[in-house]
N, C-alpha and C positions, 0 to 999 in steps of 0.2 A: 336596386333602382334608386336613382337620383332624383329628385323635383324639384328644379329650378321655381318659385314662385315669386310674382309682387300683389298686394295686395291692397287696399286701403280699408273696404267697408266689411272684408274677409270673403266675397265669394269665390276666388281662386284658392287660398287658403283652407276654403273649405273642400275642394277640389280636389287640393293634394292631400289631403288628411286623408281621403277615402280610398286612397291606393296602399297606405300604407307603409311606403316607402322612406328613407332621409328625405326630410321636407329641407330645402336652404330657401333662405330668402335671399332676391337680390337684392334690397334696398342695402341689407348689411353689408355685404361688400364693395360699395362703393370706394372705398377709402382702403388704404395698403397696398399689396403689390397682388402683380394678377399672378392666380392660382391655374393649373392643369387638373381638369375634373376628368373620371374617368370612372364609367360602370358599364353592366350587359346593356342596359337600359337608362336610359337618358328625357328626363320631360321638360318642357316647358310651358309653363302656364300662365295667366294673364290675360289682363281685361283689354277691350279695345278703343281703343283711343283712337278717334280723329278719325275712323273708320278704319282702321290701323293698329300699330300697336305703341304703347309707353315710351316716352326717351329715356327714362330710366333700365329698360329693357335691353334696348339697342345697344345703350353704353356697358351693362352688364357681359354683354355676350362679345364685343369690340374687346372688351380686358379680357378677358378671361380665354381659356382655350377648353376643347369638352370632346373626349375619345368615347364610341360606344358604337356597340354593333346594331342597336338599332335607337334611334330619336324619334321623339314626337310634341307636338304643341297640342294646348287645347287652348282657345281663347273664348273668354267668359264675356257675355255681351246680354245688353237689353233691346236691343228696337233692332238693329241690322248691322252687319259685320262689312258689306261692301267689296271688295278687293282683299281687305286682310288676311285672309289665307296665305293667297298667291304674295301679296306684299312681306309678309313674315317669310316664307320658304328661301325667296329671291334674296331676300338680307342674310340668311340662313346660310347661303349659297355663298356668298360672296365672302363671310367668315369661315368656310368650310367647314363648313356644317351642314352633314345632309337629312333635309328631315324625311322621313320614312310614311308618316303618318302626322295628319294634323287634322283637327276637326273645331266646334265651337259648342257653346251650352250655353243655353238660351238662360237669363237669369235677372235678377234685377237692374237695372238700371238706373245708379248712385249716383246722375248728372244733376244737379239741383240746377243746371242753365237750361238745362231743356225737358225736363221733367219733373212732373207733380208725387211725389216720394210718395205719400198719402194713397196715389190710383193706383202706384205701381205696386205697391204693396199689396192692395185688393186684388191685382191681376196676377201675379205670384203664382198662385195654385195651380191657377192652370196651364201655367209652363212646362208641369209634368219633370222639374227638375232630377230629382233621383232616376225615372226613365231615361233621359237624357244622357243622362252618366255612366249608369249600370251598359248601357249600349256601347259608349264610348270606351268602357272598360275594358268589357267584353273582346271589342277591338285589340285593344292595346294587348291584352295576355294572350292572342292569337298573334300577335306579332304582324297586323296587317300592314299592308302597305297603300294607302290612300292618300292622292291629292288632288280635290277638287280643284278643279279651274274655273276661273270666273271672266267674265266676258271683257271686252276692251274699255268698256265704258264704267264699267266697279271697277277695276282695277285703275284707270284715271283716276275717280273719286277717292279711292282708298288713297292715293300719291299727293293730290292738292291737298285732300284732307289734312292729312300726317306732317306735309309744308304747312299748312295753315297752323296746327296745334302747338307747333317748333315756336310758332312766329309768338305765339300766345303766354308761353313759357314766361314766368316771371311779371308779367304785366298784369294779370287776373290778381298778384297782391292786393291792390289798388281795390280791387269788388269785395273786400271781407269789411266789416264792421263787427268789434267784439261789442258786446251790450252789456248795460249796467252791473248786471245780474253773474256777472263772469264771476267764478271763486280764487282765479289764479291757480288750480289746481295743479297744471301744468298737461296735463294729458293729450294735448293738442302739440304740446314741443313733442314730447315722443311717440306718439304716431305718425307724426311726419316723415315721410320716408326719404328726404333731402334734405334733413336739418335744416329747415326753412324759417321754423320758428323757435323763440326764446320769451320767456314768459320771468319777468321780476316783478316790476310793480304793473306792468303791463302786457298784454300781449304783443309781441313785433314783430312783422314778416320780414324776410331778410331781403325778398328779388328772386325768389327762385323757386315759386310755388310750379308746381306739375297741372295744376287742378283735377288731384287725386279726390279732394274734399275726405281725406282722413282726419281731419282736426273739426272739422263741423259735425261730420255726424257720427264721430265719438265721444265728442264735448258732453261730458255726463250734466254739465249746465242749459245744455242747448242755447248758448250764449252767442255763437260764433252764425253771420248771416252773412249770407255772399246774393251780390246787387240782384234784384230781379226774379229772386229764386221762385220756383212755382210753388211752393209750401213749406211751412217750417220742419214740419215733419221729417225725421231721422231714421236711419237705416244699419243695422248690421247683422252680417248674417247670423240666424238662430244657431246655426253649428260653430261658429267662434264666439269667445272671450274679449272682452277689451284689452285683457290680460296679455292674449294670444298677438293681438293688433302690435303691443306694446312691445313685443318680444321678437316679432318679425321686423320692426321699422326703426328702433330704436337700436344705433350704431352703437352706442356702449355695451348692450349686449353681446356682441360676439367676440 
């Protein structure tokens, strides 16, 4: 089994850890020439964006080609997923790629634009995460075939949304402020999972943030504040490493 992952704060990473399978990240292959993937079983996982899914995703699966007798997504979400099912299968489709099964897991939510990191975190437990999963599993080693359909009006939302978040791309550089307190460690250049940033005597965004918020709420400083944020409070998942963060997103790696 293959498992396509991106990640930033690790909960899709934690995700794929738990099937056991070749974990690949896709921020790593951004860069070189597209490869042909090929296994019995095939996943793709990832958090939802814009109601939606990542441009780092889309561009992922656009390069690359992917053979296997049966496919699935899981997409990792806080507050509501919207259309994103049907929006992911439909993109799925149109790179031939048919997905078999797709489902979602309800998880924290890393947005510091529109949530309070501090509540979300108290609300956590009762997610019931590992049930979540264990179910989701359970699925997937049955080999089932499920796709929910969602109504005309999520599925809209999910499509402005996912326009909207394109439009966003690179212009949220402008919302970071590093603070005094910053070490230059650099841990923020390589958890970026777009080479976005470059740290010497300063921190500099390049134009081309995702707002994955992988460089904020791994900043072992907690230096890094993006405009408005509901709390300074940071996030990552208890079953991943920074280590882990660093190894998925950081392109010299692979």
């Amino acid at each position: 089994m293959k498992l396509f992952y991106f990640t930033a704060t690790g909960n899709s990473l934690s995700v794929a850890k738990s099937f056991g399978g070749e974990n690949i990240s896709m921020a790593q292959y951004q860069n070189g020439p597209s490869q042909n993937f090929e296994d019995e079983s095939i996943g793709f996982i990832f958090p939802c964006y814009g109601s939606s899914f990542p441009t780092i995703v889309e561009q992922f699966i656009e390069k690359h080609s992917f053979k296997s007798k049966y496919t699935f997504a899981i997409i990792t979400y806080g507050s509501m997923t919207m259309g994103a099912e049907k929006h992911f299968v439909d993109f799925a489709k149109s790179q031939d790629i048919k997905i078999d099964y797709i489902n979602k897991i309800k998880m924290l939510d890393n947005s510091l634009k529109f949530f309070n990191i501090e509540k979300e975190i108290k609300k956590l437990p009762k997610k019931n995460v590992d049930v979540q999963l264990d179910k989701i599993k359970s699925d997937i080693k049955l080999k089932k075939h499920t796709i929910k359909n969602s109504n005309f009006i999520a599925n809209h939302l999910s499509k402005k949304g996912f326009e909207s978040y394109r439009k966003e791309i690179g212009d949220c550089d402008n919302l970071y402020t590093v603070e005094s307190h910053c070490t230059k460690c650099g841990v923020c250049e390589k958890v970026c999972p777009v080479s976005n940033i470059t740290v010497d005597n300063k921190v500099k965004f390049k134009g081309n943030c995702l707002r994955c918020y992988a460089c904020t709420h791994n900043c072992p400083a907690n230096a890094i504040r993006f405009k408005n944020e509901k709390s300074k409070r940071r996030f990552r998942n208890e079953k991943v490493s920074l280590k882990e963060i660093i190894e998925s997103n950081n392109q010299n790696n692979l």
